[in-house]
C-alpha positions as a Python dict, from the first residue, in 0.01 Angstrom:
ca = {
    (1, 'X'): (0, 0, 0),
    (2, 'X'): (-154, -319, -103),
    (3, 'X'): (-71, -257, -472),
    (4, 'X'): (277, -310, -396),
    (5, 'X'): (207, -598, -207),
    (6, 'X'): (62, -806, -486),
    (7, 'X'): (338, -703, -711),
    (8, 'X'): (616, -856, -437),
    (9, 'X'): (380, -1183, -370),
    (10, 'X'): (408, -1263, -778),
    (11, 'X'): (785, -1201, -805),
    (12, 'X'): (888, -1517, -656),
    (13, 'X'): (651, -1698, -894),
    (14, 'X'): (806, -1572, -1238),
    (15, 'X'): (1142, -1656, -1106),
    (16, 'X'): (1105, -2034, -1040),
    (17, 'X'): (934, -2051, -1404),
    (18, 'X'): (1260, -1903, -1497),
    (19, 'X'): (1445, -2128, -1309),
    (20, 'X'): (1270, -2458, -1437),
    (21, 'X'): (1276, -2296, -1810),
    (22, 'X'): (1659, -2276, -1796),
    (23, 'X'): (1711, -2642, -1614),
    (24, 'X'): (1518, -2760, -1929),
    (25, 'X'): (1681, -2600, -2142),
    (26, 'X'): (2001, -2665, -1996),
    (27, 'X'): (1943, -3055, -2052),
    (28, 'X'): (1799, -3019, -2403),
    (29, 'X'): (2166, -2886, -2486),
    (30, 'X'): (2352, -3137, -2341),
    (31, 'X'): (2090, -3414, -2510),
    (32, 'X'): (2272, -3242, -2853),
    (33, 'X'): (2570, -3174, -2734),
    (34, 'X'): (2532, -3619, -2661),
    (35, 'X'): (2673, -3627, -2336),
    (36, 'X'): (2466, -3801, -2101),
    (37, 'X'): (2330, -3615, -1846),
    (38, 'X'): (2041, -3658, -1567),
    (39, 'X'): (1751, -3360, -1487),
    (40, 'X'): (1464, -3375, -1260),
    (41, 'X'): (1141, -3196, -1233),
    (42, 'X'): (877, -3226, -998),
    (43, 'X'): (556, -3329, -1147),
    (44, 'X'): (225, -3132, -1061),
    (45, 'X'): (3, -3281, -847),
    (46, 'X'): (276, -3413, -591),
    (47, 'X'): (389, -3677, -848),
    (48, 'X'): (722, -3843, -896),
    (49, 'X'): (1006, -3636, -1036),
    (50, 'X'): (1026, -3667, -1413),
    (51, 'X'): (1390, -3754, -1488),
    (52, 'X'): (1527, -3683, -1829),
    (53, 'X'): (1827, -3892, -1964),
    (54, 'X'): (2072, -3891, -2279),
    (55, 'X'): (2185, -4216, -2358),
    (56, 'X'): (2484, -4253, -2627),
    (57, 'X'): (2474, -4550, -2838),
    (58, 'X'): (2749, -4762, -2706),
    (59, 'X'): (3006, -4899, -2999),
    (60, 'X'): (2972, -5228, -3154),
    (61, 'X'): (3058, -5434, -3471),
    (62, 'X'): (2845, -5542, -3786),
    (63, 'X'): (3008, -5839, -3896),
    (64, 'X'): (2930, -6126, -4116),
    (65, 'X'): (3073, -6490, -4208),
    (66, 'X'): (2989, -6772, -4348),
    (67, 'X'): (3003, -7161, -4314),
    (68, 'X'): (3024, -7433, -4598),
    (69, 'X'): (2969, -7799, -4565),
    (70, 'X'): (3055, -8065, -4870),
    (71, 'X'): (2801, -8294, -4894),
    (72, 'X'): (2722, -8669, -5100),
    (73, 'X'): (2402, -8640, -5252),
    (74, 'X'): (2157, -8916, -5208),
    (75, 'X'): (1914, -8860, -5489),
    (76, 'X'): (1859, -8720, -5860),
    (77, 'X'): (1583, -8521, -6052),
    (78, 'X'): (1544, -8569, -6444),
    (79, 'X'): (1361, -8412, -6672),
    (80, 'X'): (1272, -8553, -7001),
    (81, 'X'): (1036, -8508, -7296),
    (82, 'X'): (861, -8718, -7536),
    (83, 'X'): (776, -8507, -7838),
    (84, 'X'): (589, -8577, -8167),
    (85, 'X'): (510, -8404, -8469),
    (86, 'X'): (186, -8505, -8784),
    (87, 'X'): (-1, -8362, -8980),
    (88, 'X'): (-321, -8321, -8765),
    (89, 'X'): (-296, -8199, -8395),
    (90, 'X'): (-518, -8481, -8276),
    (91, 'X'): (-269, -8744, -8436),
    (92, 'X'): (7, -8559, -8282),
    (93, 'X'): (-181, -8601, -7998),
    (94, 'X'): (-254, -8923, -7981),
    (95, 'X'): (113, -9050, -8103),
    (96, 'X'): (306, -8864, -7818),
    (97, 'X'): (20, -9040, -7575),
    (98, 'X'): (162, -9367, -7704),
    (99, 'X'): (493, -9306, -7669),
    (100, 'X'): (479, -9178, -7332),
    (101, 'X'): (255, -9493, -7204),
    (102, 'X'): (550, -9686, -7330),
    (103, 'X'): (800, -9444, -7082),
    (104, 'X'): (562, -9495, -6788),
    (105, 'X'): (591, -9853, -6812),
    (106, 'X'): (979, -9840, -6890),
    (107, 'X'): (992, -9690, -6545),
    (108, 'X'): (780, -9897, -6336),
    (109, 'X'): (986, -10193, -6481),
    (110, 'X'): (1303, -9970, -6347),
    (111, 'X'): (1219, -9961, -5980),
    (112, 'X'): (1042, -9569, -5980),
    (113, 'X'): (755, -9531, -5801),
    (114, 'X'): (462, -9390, -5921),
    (115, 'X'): (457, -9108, -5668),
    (116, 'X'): (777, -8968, -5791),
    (117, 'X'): (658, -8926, -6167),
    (118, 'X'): (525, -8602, -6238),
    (119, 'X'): (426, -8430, -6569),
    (120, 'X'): (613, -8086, -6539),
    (121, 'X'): (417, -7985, -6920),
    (122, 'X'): (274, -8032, -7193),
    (123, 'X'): (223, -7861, -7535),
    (124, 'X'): (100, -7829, -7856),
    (125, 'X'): (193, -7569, -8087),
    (126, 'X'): (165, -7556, -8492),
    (127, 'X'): (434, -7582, -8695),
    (128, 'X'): (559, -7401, -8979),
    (129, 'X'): (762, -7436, -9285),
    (130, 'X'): (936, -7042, -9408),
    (131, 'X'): (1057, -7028, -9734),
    (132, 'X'): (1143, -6648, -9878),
    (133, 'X'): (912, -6483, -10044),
    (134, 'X'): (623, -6685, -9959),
    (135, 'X'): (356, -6712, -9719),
    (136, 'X'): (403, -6942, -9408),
    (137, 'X'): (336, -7292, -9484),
    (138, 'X'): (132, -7551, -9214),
    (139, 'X'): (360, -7853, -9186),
    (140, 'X'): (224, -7999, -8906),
    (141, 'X'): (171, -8027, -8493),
    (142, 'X'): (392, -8105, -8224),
    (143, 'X'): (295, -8239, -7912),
    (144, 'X'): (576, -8226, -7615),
    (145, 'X'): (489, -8434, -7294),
    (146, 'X'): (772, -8331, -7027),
    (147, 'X'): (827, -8548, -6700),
    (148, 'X'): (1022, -8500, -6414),
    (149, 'X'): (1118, -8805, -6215),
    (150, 'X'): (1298, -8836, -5850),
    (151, 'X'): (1529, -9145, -5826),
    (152, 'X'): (1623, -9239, -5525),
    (153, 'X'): (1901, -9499, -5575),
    (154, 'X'): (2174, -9311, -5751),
    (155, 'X'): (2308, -9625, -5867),
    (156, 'X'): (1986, -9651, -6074),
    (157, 'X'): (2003, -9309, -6279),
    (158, 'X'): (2259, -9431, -6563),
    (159, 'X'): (1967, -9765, -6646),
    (160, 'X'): (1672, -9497, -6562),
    (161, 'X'): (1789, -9283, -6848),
    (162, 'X'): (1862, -9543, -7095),
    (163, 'X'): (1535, -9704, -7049),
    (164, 'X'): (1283, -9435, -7083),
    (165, 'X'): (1545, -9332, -7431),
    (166, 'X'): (1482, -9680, -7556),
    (167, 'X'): (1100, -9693, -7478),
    (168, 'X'): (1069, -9366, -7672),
    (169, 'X'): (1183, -9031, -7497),
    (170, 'X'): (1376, -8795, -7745),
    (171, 'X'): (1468, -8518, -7536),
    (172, 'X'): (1643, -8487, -7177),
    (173, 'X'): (1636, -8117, -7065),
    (174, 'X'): (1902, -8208, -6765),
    (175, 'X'): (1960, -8404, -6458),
    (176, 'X'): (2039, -8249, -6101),
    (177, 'X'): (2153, -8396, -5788),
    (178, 'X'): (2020, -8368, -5432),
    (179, 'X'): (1967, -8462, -5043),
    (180, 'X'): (1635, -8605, -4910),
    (181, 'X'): (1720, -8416, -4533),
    (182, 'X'): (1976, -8144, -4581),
    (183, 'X'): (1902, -8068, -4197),
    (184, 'X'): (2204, -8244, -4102),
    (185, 'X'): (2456, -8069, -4304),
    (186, 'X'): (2287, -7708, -4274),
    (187, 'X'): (2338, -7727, -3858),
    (188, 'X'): (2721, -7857, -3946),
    (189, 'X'): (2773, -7520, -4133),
    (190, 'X'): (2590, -7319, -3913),
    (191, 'X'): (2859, -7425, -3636),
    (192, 'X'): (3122, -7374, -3895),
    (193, 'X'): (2940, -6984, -3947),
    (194, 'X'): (2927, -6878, -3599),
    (195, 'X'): (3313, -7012, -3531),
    (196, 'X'): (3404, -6818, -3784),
    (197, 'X'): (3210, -6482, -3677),
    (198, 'X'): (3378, -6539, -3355),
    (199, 'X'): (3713, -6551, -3507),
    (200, 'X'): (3652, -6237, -3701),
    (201, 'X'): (3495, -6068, -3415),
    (202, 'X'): (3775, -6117, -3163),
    (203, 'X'): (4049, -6028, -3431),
    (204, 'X'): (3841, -5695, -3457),
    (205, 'X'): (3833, -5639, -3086),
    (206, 'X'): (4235, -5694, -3067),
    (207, 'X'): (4292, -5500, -3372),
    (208, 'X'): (4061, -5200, -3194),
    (209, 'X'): (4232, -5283, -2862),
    (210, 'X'): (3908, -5285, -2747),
    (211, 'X'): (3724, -5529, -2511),
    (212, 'X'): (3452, -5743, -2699),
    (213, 'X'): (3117, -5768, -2516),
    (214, 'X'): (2801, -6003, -2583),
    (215, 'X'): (2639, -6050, -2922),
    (216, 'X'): (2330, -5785, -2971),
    (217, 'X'): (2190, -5988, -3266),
    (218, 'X'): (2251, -6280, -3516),
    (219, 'X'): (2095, -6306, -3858),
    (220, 'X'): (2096, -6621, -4095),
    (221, 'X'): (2083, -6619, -4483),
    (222, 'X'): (2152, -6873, -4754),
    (223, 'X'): (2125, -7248, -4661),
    (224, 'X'): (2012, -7593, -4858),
    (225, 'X'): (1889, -7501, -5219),
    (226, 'X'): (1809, -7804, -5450),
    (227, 'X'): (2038, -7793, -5779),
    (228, 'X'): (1923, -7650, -6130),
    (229, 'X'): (1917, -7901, -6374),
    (230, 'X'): (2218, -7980, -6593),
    (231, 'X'): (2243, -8072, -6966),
    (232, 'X'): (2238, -8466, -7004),
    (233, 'X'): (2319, -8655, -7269),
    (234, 'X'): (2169, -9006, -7311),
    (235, 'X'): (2156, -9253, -7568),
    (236, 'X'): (1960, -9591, -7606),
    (237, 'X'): (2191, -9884, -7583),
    (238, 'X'): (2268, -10061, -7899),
    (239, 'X'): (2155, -10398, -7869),
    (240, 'X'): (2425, -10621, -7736),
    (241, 'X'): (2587, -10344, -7570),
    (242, 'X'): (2657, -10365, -7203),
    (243, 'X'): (2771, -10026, -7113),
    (244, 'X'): (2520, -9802, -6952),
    (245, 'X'): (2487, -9431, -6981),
    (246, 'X'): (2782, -9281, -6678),
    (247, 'X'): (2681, -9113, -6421),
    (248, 'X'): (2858, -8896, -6162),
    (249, 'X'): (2668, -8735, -5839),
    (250, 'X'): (3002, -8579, -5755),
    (251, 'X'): (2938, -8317, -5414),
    (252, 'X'): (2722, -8060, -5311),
    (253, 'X'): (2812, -7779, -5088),
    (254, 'X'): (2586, -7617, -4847),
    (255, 'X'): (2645, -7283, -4718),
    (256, 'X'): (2480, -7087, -4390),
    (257, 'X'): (2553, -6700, -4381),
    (258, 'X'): (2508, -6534, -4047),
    (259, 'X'): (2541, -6128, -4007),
    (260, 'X'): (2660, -6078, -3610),
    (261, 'X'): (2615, -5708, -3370),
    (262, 'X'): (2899, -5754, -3097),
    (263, 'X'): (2892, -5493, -2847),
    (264, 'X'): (3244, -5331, -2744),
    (265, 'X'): (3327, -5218, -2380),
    (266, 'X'): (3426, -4869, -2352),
}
């Protein structure tokens, strides 16, 4: 008799396992079926319920735009070499050293201060004369002394350039135009950006027939970048003449990119 007893006591037991097995299992399905649905389980112990929730991903837009600004630049970089050639390196040296003294003080006499001169390089390499059939042939050294120097008054870049030709530069490697605080224009075309987003986001929305909801995330790109140099052509004035070397600063345009998440209401 109190075999069978023991047997009746357990089979309550294995059935609420069962029970609880198939409620799990019953939410795990609808987790991949993605429909959202809510289980509880009591915790051992007495503690809270353990609730276990599918959440779908609600729909949204990944859009991006763009906002450009023209703007005036208010300075110019330019890069320029003095370069010499002779027989013996240390000549070659000491001509180019000359030379570029000569620039320095061309310079100062322009107006540029001496914390916007820099040396960008300087070289020395061999040179060689190639004739067929025939070994290489030493003809020399050249020495190349490169500066790069910020002017400030763009009204002053056409004299700059003819002054440090005539006091002995032979090579300009290019000229590029700038702003001192792009801050100004970047915030104008990051207004410009996010107008447009909004534009493209609410054409979406009506195109979808779909409420739009609030932004989820904004991401900038682009932004102020200073010009690469451009070929520049200068000449020392002939003496008597009166025409300086033109220059034109022209525009610059500044451009913000922005990537936008919108949220859409179901």
């Amino acid at each position: 008799m109190n075999r069978p007893a023991a047997v009746a006591a357990a089979m309550p037991a294995v059935s609420n396992r069962a029970l609880m097995m198939g409620g799990a299992l019953m939410a795990a399905a609808a987790l991949l079926a993605g429909a959202p649905v809510a289980h509880a389980q009591s915790q051992p112990n007495g503690g809270a319920p353990l609730t276990i929730q599918a959440v779908t991903e609600r729909p949204s837009l990944n859009l991006s735009a763009y906002g450009e600004v023209k703007a005036t630049p208010d300075m110019a970089t330019i890069t320029f070499a003095v370069v010499t050639e002779a027989p013996t390196a240390a000549e070659s040296m000491a001509q180019n050293a000359a030379r570029m003294n000569q620039v320095i003080a061309a310079l100062r006499r322009a107006g540029i201060n001496e914390r916007d001169v820099q040396t960008s390089g300087l070289n020395l390499s061999a040179q060689y004369d190639y004739v067929e059939n025939n070994p290489p042939r030493l003809r020399g050294y050249q020495a190349s002394n490169q500066v790069t120097v910020i002017i400030n008054d763009l009204t002053r870049v056409g004299s700059t350039a003819d002054a440090v030709v005539a006091a002995g530069v032979n090579q300009i490697n290019g000229i590029s135009f700038g702003l001192k605080d792009p801050s100004a224009a970047e915030n104008q075309a990051r207004q410009i950006a996010v107008r447009n987003l909004q534009a493209k986001a609410a054409l979406y929305s009506q195109a979808l027939g779909t409420p739009l909801g609030g932004i989820r995330s904004l991401t900038e790109g682009g932004g102020y970048a200073p010009q690469p140099p451009r070929p520049m052509y200068a000449m020392a004035r002939m003496e008597g003449a009166s025409d300086m070397t033109p220059i034109s600063a022209g525009e610059l345009t500044v451009r913000i990119d922005i990537t936008g998440v919108y949220d859409l209401a179901r």
